[in-house]
C-alpha positions as CSV (number, residue, x, y, z in Angstrom):
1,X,-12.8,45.8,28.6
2,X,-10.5,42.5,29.6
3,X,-13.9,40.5,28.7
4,X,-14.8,42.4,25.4
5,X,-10.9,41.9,24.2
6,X,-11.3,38.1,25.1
7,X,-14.7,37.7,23.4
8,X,-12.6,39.3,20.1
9,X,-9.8,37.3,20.4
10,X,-11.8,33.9,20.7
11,X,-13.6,34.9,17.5
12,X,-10.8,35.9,15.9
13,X,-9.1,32.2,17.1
14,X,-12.5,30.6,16.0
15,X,-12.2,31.9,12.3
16,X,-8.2,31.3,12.1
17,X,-9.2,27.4,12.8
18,X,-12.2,27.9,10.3
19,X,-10.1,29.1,7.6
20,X,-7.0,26.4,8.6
21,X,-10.0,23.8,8.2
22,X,-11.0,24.4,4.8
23,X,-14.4,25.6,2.8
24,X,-16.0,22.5,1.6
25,X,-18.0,22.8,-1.5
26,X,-20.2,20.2,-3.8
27,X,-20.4,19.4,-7.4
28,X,-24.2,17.8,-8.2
29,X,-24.4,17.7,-11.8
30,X,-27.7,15.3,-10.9
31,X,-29.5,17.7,-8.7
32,X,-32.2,19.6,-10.0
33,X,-31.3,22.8,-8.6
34,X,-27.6,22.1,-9.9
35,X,-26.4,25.9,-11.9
36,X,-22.8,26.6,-12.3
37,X,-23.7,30.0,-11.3
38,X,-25.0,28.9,-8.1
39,X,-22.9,28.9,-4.3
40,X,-21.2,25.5,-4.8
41,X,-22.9,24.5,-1.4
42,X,-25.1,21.3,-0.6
43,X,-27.8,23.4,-1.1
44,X,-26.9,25.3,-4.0
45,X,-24.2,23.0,-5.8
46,X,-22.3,23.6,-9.5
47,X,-23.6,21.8,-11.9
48,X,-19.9,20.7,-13.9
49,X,-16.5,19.8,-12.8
50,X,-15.2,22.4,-15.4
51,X,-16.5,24.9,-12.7
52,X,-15.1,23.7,-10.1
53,X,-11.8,23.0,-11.5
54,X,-11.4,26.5,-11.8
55,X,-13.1,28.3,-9.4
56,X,-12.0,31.3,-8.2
57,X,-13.6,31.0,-4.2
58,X,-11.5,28.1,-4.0
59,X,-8.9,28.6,-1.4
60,X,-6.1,26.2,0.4
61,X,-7.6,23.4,2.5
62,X,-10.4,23.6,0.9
63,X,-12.5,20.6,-0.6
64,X,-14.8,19.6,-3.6
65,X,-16.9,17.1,-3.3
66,X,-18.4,15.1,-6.1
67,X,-21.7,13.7,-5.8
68,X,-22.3,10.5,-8.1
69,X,-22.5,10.4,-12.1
70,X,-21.5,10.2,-15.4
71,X,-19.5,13.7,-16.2
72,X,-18.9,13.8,-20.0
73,X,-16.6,16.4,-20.2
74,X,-12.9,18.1,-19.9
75,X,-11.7,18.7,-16.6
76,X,-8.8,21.1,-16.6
77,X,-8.0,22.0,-12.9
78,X,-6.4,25.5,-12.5
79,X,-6.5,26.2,-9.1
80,X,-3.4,25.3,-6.5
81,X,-3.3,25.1,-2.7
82,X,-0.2,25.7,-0.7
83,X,2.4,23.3,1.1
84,X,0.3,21.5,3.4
85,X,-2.8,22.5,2.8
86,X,-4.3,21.0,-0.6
87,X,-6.9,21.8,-2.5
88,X,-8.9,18.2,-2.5
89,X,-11.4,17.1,-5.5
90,X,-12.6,13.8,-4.1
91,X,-15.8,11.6,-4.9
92,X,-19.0,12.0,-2.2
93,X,-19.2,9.4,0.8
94,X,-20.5,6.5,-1.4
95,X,-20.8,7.9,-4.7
96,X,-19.6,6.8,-8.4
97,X,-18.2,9.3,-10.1
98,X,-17.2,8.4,-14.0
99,X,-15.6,11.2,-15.9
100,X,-16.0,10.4,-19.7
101,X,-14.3,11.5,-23.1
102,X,-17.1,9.9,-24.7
103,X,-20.6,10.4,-25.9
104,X,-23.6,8.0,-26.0
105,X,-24.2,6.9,-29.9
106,X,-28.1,8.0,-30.2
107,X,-28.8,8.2,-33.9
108,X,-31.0,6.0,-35.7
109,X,-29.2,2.2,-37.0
110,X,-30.0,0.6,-40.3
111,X,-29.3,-2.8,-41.0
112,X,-26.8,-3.6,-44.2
113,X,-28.6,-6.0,-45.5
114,X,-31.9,-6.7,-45.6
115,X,-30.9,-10.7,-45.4
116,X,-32.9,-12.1,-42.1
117,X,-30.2,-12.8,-39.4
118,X,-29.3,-16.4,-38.8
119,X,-31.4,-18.1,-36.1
120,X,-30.2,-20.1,-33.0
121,X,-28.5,-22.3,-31.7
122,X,-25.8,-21.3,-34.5
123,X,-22.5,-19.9,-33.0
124,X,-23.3,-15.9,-34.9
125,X,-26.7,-16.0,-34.5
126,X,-28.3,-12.4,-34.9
127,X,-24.9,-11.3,-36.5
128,X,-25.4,-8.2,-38.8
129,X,-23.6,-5.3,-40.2
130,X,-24.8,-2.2,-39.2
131,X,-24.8,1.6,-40.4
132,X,-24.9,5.1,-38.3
133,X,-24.0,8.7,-39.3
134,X,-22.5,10.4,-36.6
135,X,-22.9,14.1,-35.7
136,X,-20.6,16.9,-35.6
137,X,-20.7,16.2,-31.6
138,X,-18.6,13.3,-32.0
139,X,-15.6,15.5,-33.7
140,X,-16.1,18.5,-31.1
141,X,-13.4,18.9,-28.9
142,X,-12.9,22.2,-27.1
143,X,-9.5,21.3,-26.1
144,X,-8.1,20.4,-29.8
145,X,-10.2,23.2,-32.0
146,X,-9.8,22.0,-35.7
147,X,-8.6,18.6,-35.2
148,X,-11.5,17.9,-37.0
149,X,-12.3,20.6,-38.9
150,X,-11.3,18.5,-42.1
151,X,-13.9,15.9,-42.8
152,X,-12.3,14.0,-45.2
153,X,-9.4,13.2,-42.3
154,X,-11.8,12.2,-39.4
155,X,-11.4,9.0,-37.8
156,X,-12.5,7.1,-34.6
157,X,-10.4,4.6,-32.7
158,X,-12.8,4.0,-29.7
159,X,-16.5,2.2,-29.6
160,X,-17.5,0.5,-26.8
161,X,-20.6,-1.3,-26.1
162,X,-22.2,-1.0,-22.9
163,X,-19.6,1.0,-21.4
164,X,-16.5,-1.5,-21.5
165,X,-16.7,-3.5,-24.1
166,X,-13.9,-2.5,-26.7
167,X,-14.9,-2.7,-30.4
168,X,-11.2,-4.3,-32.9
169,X,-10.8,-0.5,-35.3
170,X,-10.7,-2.1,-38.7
171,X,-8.7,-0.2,-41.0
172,X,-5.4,2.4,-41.2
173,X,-5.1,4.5,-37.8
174,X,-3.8,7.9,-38.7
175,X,-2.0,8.5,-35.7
176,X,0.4,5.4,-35.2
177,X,1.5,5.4,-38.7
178,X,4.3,2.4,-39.6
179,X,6.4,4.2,-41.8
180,X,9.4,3.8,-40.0
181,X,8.3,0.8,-37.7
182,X,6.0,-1.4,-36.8
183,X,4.1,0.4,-34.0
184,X,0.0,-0.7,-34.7
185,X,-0.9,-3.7,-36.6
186,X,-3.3,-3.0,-39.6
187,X,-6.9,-4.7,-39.0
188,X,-8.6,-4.8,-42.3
189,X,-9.2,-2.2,-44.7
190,X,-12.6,-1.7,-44.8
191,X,-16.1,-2.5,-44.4
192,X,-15.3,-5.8,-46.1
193,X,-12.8,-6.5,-43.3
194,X,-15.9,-6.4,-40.8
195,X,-15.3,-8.8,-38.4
196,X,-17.6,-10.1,-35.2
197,X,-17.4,-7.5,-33.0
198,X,-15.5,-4.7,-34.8
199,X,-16.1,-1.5,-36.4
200,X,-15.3,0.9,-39.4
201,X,-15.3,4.6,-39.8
202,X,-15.9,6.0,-43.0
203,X,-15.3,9.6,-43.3
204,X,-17.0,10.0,-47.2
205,X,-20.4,10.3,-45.1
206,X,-19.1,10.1,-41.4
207,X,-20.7,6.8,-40.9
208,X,-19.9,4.5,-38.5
209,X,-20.1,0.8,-39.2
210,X,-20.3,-2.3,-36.5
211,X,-20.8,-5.5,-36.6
212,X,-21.7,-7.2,-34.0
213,X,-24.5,-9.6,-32.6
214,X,-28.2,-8.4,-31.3
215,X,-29.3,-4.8,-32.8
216,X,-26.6,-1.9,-31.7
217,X,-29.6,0.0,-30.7
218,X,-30.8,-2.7,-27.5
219,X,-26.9,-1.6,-26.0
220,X,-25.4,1.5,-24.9
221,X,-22.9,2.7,-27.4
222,X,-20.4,5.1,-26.7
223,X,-17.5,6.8,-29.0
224,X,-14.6,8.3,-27.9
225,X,-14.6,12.2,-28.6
226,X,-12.1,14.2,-26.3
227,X,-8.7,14.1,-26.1
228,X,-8.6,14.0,-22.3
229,X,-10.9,13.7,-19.6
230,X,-8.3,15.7,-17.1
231,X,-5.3,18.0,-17.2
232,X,-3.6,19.8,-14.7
233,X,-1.0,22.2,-15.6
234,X,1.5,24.2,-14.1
235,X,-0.7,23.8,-10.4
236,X,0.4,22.6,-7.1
237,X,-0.9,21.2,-3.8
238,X,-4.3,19.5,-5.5
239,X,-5.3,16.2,-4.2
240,X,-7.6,14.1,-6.5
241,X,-9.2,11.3,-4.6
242,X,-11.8,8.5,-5.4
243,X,-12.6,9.4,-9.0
244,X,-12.6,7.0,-12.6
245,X,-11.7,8.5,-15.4
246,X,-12.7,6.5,-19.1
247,X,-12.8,6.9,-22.9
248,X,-11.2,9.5,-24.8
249,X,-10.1,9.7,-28.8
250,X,-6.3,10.7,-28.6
251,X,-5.8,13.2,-31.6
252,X,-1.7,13.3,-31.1
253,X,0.3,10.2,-30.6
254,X,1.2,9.3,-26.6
255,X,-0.5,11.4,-25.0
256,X,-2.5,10.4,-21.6
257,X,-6.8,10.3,-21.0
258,X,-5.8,12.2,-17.9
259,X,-2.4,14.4,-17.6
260,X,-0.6,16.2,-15.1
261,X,2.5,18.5,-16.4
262,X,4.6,20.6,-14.2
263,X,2.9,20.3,-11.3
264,X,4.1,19.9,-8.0
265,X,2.9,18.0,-4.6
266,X,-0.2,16.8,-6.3
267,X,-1.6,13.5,-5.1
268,X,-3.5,10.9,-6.8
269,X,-5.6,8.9,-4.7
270,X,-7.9,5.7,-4.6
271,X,-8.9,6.8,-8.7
272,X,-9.3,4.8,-11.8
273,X,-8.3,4.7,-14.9
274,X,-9.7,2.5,-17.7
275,X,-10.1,1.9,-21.1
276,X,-7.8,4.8,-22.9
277,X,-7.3,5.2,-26.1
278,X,-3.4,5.0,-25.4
279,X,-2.5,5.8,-22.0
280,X,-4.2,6.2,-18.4
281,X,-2.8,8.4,-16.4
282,X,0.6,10.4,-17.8
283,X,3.3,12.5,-15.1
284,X,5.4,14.6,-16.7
285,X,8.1,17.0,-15.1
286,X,6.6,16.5,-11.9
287,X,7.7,17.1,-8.3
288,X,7.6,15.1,-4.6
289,X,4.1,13.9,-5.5
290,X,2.5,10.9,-5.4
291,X,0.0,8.1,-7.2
292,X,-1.5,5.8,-4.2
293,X,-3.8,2.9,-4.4
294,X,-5.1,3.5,-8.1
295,X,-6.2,1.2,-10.5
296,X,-4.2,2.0,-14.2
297,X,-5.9,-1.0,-16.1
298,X,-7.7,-2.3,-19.7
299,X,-5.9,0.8,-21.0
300,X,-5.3,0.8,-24.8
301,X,-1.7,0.8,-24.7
302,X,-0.1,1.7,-21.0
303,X,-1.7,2.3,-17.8
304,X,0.9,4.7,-16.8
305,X,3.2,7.1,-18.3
306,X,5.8,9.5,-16.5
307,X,8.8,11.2,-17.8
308,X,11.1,13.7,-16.7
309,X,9.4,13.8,-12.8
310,X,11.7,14.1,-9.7
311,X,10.9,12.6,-6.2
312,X,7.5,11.0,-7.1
313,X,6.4,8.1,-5.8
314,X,4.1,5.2,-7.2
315,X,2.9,2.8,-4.8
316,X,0.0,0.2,-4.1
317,X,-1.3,0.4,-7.8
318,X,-2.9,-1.9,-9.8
319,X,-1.9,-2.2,-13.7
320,X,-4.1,-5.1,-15.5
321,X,-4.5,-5.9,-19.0
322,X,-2.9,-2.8,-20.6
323,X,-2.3,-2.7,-24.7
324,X,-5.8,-4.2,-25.1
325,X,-5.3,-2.6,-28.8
326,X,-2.4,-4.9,-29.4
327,X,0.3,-2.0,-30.1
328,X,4.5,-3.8,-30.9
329,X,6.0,-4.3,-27.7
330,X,9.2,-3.4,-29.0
331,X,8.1,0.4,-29.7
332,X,5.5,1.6,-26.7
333,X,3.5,-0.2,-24.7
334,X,3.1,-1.6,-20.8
335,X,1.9,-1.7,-17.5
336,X,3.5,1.6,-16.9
337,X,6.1,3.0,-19.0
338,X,8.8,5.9,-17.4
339,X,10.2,7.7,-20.2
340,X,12.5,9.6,-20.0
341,X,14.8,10.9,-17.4
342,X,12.8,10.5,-14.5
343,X,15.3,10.9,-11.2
344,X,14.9,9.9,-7.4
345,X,11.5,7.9,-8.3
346,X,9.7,5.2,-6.4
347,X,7.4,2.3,-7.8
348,X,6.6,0.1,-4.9
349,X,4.2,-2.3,-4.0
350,X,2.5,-2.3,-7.1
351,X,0.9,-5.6,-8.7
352,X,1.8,-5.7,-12.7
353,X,-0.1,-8.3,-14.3
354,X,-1.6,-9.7,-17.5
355,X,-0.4,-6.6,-19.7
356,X,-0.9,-7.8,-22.9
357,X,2.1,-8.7,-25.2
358,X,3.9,-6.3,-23.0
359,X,6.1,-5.3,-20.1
360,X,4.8,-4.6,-16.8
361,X,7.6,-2.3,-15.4
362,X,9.0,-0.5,-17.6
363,X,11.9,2.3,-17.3
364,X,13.5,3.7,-20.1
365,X,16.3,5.7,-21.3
366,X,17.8,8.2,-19.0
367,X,16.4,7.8,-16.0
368,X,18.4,7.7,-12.3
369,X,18.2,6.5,-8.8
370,X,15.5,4.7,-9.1
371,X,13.8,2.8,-6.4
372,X,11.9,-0.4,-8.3
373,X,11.0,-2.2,-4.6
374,X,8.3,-4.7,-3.0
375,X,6.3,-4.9,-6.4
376,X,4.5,-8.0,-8.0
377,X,4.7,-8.8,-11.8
378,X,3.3,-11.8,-13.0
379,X,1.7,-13.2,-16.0
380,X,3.1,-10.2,-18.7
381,X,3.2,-11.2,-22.1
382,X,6.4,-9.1,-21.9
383,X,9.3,-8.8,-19.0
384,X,8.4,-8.6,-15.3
385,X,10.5,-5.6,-15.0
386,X,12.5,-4.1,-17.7
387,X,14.8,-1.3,-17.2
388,X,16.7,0.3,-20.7
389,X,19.4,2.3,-21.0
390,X,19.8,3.9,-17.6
391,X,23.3,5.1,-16.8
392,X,22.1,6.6,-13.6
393,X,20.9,3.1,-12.8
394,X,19.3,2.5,-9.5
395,X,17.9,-0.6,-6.9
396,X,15.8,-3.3,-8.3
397,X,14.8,-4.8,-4.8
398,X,13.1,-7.0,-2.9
399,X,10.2,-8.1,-6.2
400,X,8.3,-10.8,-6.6
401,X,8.9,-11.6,-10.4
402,X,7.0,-15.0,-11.2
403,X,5.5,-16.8,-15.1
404,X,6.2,-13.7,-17.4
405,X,6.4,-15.3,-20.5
406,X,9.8,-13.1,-21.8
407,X,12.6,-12.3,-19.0
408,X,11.6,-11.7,-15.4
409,X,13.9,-8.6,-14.7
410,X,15.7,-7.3,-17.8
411,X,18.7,-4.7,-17.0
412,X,19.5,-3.7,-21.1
413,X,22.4,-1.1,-21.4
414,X,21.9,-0.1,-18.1
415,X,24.8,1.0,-15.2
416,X,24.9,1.7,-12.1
417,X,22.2,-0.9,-11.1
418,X,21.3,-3.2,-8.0
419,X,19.0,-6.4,-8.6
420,X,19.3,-8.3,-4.8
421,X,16.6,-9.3,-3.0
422,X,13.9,-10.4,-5.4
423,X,12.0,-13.9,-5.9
424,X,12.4,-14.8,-10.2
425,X,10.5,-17.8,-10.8
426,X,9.0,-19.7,-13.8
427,X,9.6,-16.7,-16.1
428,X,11.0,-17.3,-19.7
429,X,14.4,-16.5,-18.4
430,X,15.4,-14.9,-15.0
431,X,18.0,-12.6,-14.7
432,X,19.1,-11.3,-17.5
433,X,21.7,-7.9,-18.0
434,X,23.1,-7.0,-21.4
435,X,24.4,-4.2,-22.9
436,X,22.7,-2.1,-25.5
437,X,25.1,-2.0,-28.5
438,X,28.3,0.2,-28.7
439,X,26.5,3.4,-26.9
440,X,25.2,1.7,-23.8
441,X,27.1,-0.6,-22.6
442,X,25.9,-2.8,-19.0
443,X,28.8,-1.9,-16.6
444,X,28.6,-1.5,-12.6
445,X,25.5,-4.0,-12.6
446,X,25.4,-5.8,-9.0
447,X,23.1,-8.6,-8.7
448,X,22.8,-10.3,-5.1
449,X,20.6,-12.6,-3.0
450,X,18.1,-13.3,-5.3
451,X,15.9,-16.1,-5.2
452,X,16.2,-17.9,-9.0
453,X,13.7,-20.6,-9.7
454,X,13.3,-22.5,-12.7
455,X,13.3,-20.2,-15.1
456,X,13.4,-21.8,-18.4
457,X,11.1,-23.2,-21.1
458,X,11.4,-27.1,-21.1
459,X,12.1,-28.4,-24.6
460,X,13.1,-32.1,-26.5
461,X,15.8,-33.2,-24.2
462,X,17.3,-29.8,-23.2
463,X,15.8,-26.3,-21.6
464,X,15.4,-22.6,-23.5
465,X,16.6,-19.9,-21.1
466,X,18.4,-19.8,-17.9
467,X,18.2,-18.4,-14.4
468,X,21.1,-15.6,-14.8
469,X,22.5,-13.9,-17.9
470,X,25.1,-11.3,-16.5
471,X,27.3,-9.9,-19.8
472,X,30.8,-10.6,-19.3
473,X,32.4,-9.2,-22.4
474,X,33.8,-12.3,-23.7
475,X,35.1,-11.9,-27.6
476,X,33.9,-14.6,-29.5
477,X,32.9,-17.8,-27.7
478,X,35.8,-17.5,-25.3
479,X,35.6,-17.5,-21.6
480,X,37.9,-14.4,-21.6
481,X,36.1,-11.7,-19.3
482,X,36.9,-8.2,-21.0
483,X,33.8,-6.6,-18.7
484,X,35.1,-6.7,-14.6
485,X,32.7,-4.3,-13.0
486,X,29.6,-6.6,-13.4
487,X,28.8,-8.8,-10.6
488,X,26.6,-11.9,-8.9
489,X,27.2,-13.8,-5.8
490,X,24.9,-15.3,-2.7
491,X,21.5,-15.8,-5.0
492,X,19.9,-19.3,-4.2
493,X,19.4,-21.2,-7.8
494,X,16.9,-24.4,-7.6
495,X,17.7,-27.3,-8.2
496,X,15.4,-29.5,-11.2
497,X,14.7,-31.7,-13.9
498,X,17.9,-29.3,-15.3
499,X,20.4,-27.8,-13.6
500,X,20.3,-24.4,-13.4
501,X,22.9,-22.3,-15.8
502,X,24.2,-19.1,-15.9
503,X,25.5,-17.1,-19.4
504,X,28.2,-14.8,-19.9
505,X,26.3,-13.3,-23.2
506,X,23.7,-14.8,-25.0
507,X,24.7,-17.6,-25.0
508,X,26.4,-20.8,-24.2
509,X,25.4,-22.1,-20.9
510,X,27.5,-22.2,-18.0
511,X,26.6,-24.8,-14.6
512,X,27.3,-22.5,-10.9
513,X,30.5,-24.7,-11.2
514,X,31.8,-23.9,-14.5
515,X,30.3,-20.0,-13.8
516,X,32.4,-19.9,-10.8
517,X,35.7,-21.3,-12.2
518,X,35.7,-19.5,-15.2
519,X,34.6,-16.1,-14.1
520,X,34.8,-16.1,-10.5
521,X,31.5,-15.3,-10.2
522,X,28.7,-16.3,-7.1
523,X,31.6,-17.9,-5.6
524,X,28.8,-17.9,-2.3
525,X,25.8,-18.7,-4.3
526,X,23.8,-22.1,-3.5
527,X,22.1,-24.9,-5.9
528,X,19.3,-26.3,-3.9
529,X,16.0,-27.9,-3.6
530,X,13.6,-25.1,-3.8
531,X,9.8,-25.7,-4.0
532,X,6.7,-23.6,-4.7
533,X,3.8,-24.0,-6.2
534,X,1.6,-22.1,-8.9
535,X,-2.1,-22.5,-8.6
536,X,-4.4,-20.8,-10.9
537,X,-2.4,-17.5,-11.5
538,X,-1.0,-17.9,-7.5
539,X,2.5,-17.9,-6.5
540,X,3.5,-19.5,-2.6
541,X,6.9,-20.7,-1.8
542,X,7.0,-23.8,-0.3
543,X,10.7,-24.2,0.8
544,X,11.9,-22.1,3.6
545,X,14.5,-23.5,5.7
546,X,17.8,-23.4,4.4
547,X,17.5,-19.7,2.4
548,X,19.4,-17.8,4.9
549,X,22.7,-17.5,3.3
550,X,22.1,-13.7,1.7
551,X,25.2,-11.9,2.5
552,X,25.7,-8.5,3.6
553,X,25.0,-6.0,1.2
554,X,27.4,-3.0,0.5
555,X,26.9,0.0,3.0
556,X,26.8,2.1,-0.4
557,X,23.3,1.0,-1.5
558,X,20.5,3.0,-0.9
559,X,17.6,0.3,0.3
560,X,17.4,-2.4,3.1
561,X,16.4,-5.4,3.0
562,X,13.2,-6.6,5.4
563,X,15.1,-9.6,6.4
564,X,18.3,-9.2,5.5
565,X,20.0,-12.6,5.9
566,X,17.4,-14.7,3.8
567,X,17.6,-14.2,0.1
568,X,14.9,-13.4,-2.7
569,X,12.0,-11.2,-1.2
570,X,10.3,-10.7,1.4
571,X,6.9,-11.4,-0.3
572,X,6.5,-15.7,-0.6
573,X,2.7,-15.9,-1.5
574,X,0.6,-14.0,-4.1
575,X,-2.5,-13.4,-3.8
């Protein structure tokens, strides 16, 4: 009896640890015995992510895995795990897998003009305007039923040849409008407006015209059709893990290729996001989760949005050459973009690089205690790191801000806020804090043991910019501080061809000596020799004796500092 009772229990034990380890199931949309109405297994596996994504066998701890290809369609996971035990959607050992709001252009090209294209060696050589009629496939989205349903009020704002080659949209874009702002510069009108490499939709006979060099039918074409390639709703506990996500045709304004809304402990792993028609990857009004070690890049306006999320971290991410469709700077675009009233969020350790005309970091308007620490942004047509209107402030640590070609960390109308710690070199101007007009005024702004370095544009016998602007409230062009609760001391400005200078407002200029006697400001700050050198798009510090003068910082902030008696960051060399 003892032995029959322990043979039950062990089995009993044996399915426990079965069930705590999870069901693993496979998506195969490639395998010739693929069916959606099949087990899931290796031997039997679903045939679309739609089916998985909503798959009623699926239970916590279990996984998906994704076996390599191209998935053209919406993925809308509705399934959840619990605390601890996720439900995990992750790409095959070794396998691709793309997931596409597109479709491959397959109809038959006519050429414009029957005019024989112009030979080699000239600079256009095979350049011709060509003509396609697109089906109603290309205005079918599931998602957004009658967004098209109107032919006279189609439109297409994504072609790309052989998969990421963006074609310039000539023409009005009925989404970004300008009535009230600029927000999309106007390319052309028409087919007239043609220009090498572009393209013009014309919804009279839904044709689709491009010019561009070689026949369109020797590439692969593709037009963005759906809205979003993933959502993921009102779920929790789901882990998404070593997937790219591309194309889509945004149908209503900001909206993300791939969003997550009131969701939960979801994690975002190892993915990436290219080539949106507006933004990568959006967050909104989500909770303790996490985006690590993605790549949020080439997107058509941001990388990545989030808004109203709590506890979420963003860390190790790559965001590259965002706004590749040229949107105004000073209405939405970015590396990332956090908007609005996002609270006890982290972005750390990210790189922010090369975003077009645009910001890299960028948080605005009602967001608190925020954690900005540890990240690297260079070479933005924008700020470094910009951060609007935030009363609930937060830390701006600890950053490695280098050639941004506006300010290197912009605190605008913000309170609240700590800058210490970071590296600001070579960047239009460094430091800069201002208020916002009447309604958001820069109060309770702390910057301390920063590394400044040379951060102005050289000019006929005097500079543009300076390494610190820190608002002092001074009516007029006095030296009369009206603003006390915004402060600087123990940053490290290098020495140069010009001196370094601080400003009060916008301007005038102030030397460290003049700022110090007149507002009593970095009374422990240093003017130095500080090297470094840029090579290529590099960064590397070459001074680092004599940077040890940071000063204690106040027990009230929320961060430490790596190595807290030497100022600027702890990061001296990129890459």
């Amino acid at each position: 009896m003892r032995a029959i009772a322990g043979r039950l229990a062990a089995v009993a034990i044996a399915v426990a640890n079965a069930h705590a380890i999870g069901a693993t199931y496979h998506v195969a949309q490639q395998a010739t015995n693929a069916a959606d109405t099949g087990a899931g297994s290796e031997a039997e596996p679903w045939k679309t992510l739609a089916r998985a994504a909503a798959a009623a066998e699926l239970r916590p701890g279990d996984t998906v895995l994704i076996h390599a290809g191209v998935y053209r369609e919406h993925v809308a996971i509705k399934v959840s795990g619990e605390k601890g035990r996720p439900i995990t959607f992750a790409a095959a050992p070794g396998a691709r897998v793309v997931i596409k709001g597109s479709e491959v252009l397959k109809g038959r090209w006519t050429r414009l003009s029957d005019k024989p294209p112009m030979p080699e060696p000239y600079p256009n050589a095979f350049t011709g305007v060509w003509k396609v009629t697109l089906g109603e496939e290309f205005f079918t989205d599931a998602f957004f039923q009658g967004c098209y349903s109107d032919k006279s009020r189609r439109w297409v704002s994504q072609v790309f040849v052989q998969d990421d080659v963006p074609l310039q949209r000539i023409g009005l874009d009925p989404i970004y409008k300008n009535d009230e702002y600029l927000k999309l510069t106007t390319v052309g009108r028409g087919l007239a407006d043609l220009i090498e490499d572009s393209f013009w939709f014309d919804p009279a006979d839904q044709a689709l015209y491009v010019k561009m060099a070689g026949e369109p039918g020797w590439f692969c074409i593709e037009v963005g059709v759906r809205g979003f390639t993933l959502t993921m709703q009102n779920v929790h506990d789901v882990v998404l893990r070593g997937l790219e996500f591309r194309h889509n045709r945004q149908p209503g304004g900001q909206w993300a290729m791939a969003s997550i809304g009131q969701c939960q402990r979801i994690a975002v792993e190892d993915c990436r996001f290219h080539l949106s028609d507006f933004c990568g990857l959006g967050i909104g009004r989500c909770k303790d989760s996490v985006v690590r070690r993605c790549d949020l890049s080439f997107n058509g306006n941001t990388g990545l949005g989030m808004g109203e999320c709590e506890d979420t971290v963003i860390e190790d991410c790559t965001l590259l050459f965002n706004n590749y469709r040229r949107f105004h700077a000073g209405w939405h675009c970015g590396g990332m973009k956090c908007i609005p009233r996002n609270r006890r969020c982290t972005i750390q350790r990210c790189e922010a690089a090369y975003n077009i005309a645009c910001d890299g970091i960028w948080f605005d308007a009602g967001n608190a205690d925020i954690r900005i620490l540890s990240n690297v942004a260079h070479h933005n047509g924008g700020s470094g790191i910009f951060f609007e209107i935030n009363k609930g402030g937060g830390v701006i640590a600890d950053n490695l801000v280098y050639a941004n070609r506006g300010r290197g960390i912009y605190i605008s109308g913000s309170q609240n806020t700590w800058v210490v710690h970071n590296t600001v070199a070579a960047n239009g101007s460094g430091i800069v804090c201002m208020p916002r007009g009447d309604d958001w005024p820069l109060e309770n702004v702390r910057v301390l043991n920063n590394l400044l370095l040379r951060n102005h544009i050289t000019g006929e016998g005097h500079a543009r910019g300076c390494d610190l602007t820190l608002y002092m409230g001074c009516p007029g062009n006095t030296y009369q501080r009206a603003v006390a609760s915004n402060h600087s001391d123990h940053n490290v400005y290098a020495e140069g061809a010009w001196p370094p200078t601080m400003r009060h407002s916008w301007n005038p200029d102030n030397t460290l000596a003049e700022w110090q006697q007149r507002f009593g400001e970095d009374a422990h700050s240093k003017q130095m020799p500080v090297e470094f050198e840029r090579k290529g798009t590099g960064f590397r510090l070459l001074t680092r004796s004599g940077l040890r003068v940071a000063g204690r910082l106040p027990k009230d902030i929320p961060w430490r500092a790596p190595s807290p008696s030497r100022v600027g960051s702890s990061l001296t060399q990129w890459p």
